[in-house]
C-alpha positions in Angstrom: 164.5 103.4 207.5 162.7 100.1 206.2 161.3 99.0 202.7 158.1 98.4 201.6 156.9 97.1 198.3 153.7 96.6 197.7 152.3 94.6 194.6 149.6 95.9 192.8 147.5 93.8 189.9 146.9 96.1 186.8 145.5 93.4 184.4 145.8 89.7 184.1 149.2 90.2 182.3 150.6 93.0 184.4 151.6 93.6 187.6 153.8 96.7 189.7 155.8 96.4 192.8 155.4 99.6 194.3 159.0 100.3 196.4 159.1 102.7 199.3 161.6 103.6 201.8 165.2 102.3 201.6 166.3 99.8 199.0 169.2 98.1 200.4 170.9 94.7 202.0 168.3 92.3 202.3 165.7 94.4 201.7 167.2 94.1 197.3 167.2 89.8 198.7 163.3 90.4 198.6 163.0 92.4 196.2 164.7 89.5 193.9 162.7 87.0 195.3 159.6 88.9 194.5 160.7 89.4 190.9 161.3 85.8 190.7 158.2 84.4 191.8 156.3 86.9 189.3 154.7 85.1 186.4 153.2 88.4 184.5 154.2 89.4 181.2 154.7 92.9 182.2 156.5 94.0 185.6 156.8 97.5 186.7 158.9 98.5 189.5 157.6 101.7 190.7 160.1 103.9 192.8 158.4 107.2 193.2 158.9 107.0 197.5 162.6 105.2 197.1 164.6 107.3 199.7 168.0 105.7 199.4 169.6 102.2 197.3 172.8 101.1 197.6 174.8 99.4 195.0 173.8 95.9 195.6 170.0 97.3 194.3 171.3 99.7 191.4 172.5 96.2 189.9 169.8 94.5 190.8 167.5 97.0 189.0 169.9 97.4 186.1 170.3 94.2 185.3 166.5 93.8 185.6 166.1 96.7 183.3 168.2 95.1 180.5 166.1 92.0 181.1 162.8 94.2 180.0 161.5 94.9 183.6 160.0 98.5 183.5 161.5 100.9 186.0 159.4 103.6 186.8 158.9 107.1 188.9 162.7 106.7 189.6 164.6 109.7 191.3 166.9 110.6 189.4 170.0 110.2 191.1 169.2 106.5 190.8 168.1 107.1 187.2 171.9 108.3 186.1 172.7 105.3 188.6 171.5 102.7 186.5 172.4 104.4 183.5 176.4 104.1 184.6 175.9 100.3 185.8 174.2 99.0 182.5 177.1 100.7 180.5 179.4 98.8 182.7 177.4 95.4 182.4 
């Protein structure tokens, strides 16, 4: 199974990454390097069609999460996920 993420301009000041597929081993690399390089005020990450993540993303995305990124559409096994790994951060 592969990742996608496609990035989709809302506004001049806000941006999604839309994530599909499976989020995991150098497919979360990307993702960082995607998040780094965004210069918008507000970031969503959209994972309505996230299949599988591994622990290498759920601390990607939670850490993310405390840093005000906006996770959204998120399945909810990841959901209680993140919840456990920003408790532990």
């Amino acid at each position: 199974m592969t990742c996608k993420i496609h990035r989709q301009v809302i506004d001049k000041h806000s941006v999604d990454l839309l994530i599909s597929g499976r989020l995991s081993g150098n497919h979360v690399n990307t993702l960082r390097t995607l998040v780094e390089q965004e210069e918008s005020s507000a970031l969503t990450l959209d994972l309505s069609n996230v299949r599988l993540v591994d622990g290498e993303a759920v601390k990607l995305l939670a850490t993310y999460e405390s840093g005000g990124v906006k996770i959204s559409n998120c399945p909810l096994y990841v959901r209680e996920w993140i919840k456990r790994e920003r408790e532990a951060i």
